[in-house]
C-alpha positions as CSV (number, residue, x, y, z in Angstrom):
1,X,61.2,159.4,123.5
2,X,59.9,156.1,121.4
3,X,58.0,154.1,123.7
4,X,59.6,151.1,125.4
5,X,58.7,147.6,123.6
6,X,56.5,146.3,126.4
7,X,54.2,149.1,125.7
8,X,54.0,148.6,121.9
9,X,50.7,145.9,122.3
10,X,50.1,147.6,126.1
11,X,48.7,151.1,124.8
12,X,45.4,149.8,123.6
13,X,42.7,148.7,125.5
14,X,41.4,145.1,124.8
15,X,37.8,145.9,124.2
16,X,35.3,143.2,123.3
17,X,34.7,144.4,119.6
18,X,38.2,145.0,119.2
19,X,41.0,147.6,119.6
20,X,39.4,151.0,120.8
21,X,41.6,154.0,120.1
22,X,44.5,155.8,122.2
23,X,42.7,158.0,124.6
24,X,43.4,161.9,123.3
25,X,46.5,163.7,125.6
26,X,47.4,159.6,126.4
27,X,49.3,158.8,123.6
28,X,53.1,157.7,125.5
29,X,51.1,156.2,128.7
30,X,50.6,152.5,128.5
31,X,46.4,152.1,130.0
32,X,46.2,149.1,132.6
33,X,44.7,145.5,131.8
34,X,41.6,144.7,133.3
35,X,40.4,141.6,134.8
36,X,37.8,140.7,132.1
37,X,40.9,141.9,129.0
38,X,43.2,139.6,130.7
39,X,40.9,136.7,130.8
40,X,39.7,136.8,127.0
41,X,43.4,137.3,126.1
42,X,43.8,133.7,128.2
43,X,41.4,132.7,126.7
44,X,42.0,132.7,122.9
45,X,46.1,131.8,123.5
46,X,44.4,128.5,125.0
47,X,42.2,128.1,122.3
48,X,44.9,128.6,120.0
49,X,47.3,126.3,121.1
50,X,45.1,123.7,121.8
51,X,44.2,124.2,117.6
52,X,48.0,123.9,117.3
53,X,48.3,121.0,119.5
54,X,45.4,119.1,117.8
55,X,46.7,119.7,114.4
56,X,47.9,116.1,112.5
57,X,51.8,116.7,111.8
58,X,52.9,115.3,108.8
59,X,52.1,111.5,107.7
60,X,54.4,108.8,107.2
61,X,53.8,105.8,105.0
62,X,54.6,102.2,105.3
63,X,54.9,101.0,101.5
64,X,52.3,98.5,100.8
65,X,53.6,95.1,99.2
66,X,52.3,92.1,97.3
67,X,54.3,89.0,99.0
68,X,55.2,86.6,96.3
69,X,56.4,83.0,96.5
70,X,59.4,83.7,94.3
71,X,60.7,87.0,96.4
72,X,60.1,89.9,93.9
73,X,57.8,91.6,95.9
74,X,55.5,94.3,94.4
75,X,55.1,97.4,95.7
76,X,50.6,98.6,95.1
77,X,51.0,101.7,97.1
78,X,50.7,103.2,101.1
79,X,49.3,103.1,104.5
80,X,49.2,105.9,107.0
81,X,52.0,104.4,109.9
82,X,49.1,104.7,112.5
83,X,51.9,104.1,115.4
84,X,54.1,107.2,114.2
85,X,50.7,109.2,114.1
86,X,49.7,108.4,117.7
87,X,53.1,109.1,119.1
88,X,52.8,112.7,118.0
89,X,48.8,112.9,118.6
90,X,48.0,111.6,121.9
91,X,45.1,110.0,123.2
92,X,44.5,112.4,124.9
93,X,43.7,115.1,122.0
94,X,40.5,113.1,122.3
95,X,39.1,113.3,125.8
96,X,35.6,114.4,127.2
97,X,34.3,117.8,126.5
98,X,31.3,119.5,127.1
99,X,30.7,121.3,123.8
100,X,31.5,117.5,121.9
101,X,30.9,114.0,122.6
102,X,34.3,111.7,122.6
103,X,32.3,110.3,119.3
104,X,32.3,113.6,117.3
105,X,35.4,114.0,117.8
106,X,36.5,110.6,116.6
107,X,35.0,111.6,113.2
108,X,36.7,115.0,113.1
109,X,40.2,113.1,113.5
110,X,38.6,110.6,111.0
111,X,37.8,113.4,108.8
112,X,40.6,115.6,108.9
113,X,43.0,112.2,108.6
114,X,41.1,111.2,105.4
115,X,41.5,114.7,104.2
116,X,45.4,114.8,104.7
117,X,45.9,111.6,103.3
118,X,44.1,112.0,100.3
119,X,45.3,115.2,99.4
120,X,48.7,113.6,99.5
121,X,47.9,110.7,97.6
122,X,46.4,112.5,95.1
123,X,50.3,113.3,93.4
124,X,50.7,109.4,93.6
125,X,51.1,107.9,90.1
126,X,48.3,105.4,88.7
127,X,47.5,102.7,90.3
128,X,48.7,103.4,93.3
129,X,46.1,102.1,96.2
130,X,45.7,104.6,99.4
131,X,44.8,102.8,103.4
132,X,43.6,104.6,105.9
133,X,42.9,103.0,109.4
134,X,40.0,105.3,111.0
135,X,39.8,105.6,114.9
136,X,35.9,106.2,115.0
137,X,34.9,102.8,116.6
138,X,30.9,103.3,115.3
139,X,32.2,104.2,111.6
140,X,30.6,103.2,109.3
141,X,27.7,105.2,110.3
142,X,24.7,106.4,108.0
143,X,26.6,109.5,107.5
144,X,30.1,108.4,106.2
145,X,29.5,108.3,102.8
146,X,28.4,112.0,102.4
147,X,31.6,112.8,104.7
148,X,33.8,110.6,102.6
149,X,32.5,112.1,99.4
150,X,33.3,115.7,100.6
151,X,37.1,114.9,101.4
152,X,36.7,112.7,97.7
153,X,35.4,116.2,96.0
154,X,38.3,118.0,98.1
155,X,41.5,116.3,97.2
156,X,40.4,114.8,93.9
157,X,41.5,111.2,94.9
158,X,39.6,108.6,93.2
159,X,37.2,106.0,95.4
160,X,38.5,103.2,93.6
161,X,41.9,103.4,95.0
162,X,40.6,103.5,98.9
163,X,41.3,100.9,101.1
164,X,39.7,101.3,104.6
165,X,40.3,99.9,107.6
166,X,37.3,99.6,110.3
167,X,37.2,98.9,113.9
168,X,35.1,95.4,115.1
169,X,32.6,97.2,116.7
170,X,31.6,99.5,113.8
171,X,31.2,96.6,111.1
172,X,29.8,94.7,114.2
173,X,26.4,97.0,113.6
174,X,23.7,94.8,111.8
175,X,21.8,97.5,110.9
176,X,20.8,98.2,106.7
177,X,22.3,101.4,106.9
178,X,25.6,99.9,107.4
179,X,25.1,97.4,104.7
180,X,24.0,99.7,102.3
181,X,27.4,101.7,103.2
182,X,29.8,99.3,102.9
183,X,27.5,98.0,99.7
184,X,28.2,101.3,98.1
185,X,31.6,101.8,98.9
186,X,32.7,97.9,97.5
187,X,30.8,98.8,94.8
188,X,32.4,101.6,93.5
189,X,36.1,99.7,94.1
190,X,36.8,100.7,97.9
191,X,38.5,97.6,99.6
192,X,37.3,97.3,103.2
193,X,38.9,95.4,105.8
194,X,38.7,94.3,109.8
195,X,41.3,95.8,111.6
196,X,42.6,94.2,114.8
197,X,41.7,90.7,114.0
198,X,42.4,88.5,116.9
199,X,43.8,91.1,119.1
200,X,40.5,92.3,120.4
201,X,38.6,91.4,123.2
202,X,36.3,88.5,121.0
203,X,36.1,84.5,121.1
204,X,39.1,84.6,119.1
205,X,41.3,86.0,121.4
206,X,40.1,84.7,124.6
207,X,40.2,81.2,122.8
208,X,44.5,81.9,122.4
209,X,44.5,83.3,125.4
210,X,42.9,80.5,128.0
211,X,44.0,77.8,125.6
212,X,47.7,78.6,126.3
213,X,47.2,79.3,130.0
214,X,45.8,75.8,130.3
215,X,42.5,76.7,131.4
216,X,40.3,75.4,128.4
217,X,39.8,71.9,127.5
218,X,37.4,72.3,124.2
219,X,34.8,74.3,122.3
220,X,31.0,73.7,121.7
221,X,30.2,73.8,117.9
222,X,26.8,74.3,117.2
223,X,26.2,72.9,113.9
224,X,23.2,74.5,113.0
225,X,25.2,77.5,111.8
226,X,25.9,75.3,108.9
227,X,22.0,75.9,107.8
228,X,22.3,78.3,104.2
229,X,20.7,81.7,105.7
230,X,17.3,83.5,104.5
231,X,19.9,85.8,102.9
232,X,22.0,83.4,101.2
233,X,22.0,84.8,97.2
234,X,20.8,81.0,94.7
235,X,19.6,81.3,91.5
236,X,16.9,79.1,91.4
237,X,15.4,76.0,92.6
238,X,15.5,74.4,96.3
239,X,17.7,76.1,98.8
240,X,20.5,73.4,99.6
241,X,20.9,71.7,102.8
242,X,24.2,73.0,104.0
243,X,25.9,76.8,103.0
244,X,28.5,75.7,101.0
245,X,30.6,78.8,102.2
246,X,29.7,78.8,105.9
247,X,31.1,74.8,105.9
248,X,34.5,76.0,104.2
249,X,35.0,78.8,106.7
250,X,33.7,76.9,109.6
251,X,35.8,74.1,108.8
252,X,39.2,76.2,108.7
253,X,38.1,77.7,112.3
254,X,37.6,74.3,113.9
255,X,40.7,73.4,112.8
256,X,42.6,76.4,114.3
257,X,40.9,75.1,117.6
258,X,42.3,71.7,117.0
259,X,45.8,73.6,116.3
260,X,45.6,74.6,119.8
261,X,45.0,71.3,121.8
262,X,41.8,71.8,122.4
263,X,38.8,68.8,121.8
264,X,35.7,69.8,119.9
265,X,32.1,69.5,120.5
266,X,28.9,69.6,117.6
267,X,25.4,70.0,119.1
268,X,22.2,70.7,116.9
269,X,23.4,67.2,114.3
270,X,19.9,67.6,113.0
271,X,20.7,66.3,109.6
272,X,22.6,63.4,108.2
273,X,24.4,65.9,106.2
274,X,25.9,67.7,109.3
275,X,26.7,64.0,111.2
276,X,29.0,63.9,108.1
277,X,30.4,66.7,108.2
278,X,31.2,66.9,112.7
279,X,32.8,63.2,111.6
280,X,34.8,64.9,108.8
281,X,36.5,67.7,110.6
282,X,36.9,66.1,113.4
283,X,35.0,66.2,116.4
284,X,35.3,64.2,119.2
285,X,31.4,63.7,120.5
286,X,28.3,65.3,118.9
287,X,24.8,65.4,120.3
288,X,21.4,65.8,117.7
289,X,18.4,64.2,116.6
290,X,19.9,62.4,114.3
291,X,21.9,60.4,116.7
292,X,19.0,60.4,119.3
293,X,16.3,62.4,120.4
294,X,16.1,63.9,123.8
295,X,15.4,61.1,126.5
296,X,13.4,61.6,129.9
297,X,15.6,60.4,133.0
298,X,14.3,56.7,133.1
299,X,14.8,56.3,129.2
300,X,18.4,57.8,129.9
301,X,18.8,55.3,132.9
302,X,17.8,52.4,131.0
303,X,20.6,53.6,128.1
304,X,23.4,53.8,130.5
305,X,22.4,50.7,131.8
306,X,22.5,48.9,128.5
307,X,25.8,50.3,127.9
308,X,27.1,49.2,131.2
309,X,26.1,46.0,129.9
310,X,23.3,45.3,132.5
311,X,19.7,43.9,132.0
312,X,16.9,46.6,131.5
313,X,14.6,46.8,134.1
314,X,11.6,48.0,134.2
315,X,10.5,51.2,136.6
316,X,6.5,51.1,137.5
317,X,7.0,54.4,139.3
318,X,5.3,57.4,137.7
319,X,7.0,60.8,137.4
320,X,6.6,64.1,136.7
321,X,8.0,62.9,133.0
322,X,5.6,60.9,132.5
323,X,2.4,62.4,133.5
């Protein structure tokens, strides 16, 4: 009589180098599980769907587009739909173990992401650009451009059609290491941008955020940000008074403050070059050596009373200020 289905699999013992062979004079007679075969075969069907389960399904792309004032928009290639991703892999694929840190497995997902994505953008025709949002929050790290170059070697796409997207925190690292990466990677025609701008816990969005609740009257400004850095790239001769690009961006931001109601403050007017340029964009009360130098209380008395328009009078009393 053949043997009944259920004993098919059941007439081997599990062993732990493998399948041992049917016992001589036992060959119809299905051998009982033990406790230790039954946990290892729990074991790997875990394991195994948990593989299954952490698998990426199969991207979806949002066209990327060039807006044009006229309407004919241009299509310059694709971005993985990061929201369609995350429905289908959970949060939760990336939780606390003790074999890897939540970190490590951040860069797996980066990793195997970029490796998908690549792959399939390799059939794309020329010119055709690829972005890739990445989840690891410390990327780029030291390391990323050997990992990157591996999935680069893998799929055969080309660097200079990359676009990548990092988190705050990770371009947030001043560190030379992350310079030199993101050096590199410009350098050889990879775009990189800030993903999340505004929407993250910053000054930025808690400016929106108490601004329209009412709860903020004005910003501080400290105009000595305005000074060029040690960094800033001249060719030759003296290093100029102001940074000619940190006054252009400054002077958009303070006027997204003004956009939102809010009043705006300079400290640090050091120079006659900053008074001019605090009067320029519009601030409504600055403090700095150039207006005054700072006062001990009776010279601060005495100015408040000449503004209140009365007579100076002289204080005979010593203080701690003075001394």
């Amino acid at each position: 009589m053949p043997a009944a289905p259920q004993d098919l699999h059941a007439g081997r013992t599990v062993m732990a180098e493998g399948l041992s062979d049917l016992p001589k004079g036992k060959t119809g007679h299905a051998l009982p599980m033990t406790a230790s075969s039954a946990g290892m075969f729990a074991t790997t069907l875990r394991s195994r769907r948990a593989r299954q389960k952490s698998a990426l399904p199969p991207l979806r792309w949002l066209p990327r587009f060039v807006v044009g004032r006229s309407g004919a928009d241009k299509v310059i290639g694709a971005q993985v739909d990061m929201s369609q991703l995350w429905l289908s892999v959970p949060r939760r694929t990336l939780r606390k173990s003790r074999r890897k840190s939540l970190g490590q497995q951040q860069r797996e997902f980066d990793s195997d992401l970029l490796g998908n994505a690549c792959a399939q953008a390799a059939t794309w025709p020329e010119g055709m650009r690829l972005m890739v949002s990445l989840e690891d929050d410390q990327a780029p790290d030291g390391d990323f451009n050997n990992r990157l170059n591996t999935v680069l070697q893998d799929s055969g796409f080309p660097v200079s059609r990359l676009d990548l997207v990092f988190q705050e925190s990770g371009l947030a690292q001043d560190d030379k290491e992350t310079c030199y990466t993101l050096s590199a990677l410009r350098d050889q025609g990879c775009q990189i941008f800030l993903g999340g701008f505004g929407s993250a816990p910053s000054s930025l969005s808690l400016l929106r955020e108490r601004a329209m609740g009412g709860l903020l009257d004005g910003v501080q400004f400290d105009a000595s940000m305005l000074a060029p850095s040690g960094m800033t790239w001249r060719q030759s001769g003296d290093a100029p008074l102001l940074d000619e690009s940190a006054t252009v961006f400054y002077r958009a931001a303070l006027e997204t403050v003004k956009a939102l109601g809010l009043k705006v403050r300079s400290i640090g007017v050091d120079l006659p070059d900053l008074l001019a340029f605090v009067q320029k964009v519009g601030c409504v009360e600055a403090s700095g050596t150039v207006l005054a130098a700072p006062e001990t209380t009776a010279q601060i008395s005495e100015r408040f009373e000449e503004t209140a328009g009365r007579p100076r009078r002289r204080r005979m009393a010593r203080t701690a200020e003075g001394l």
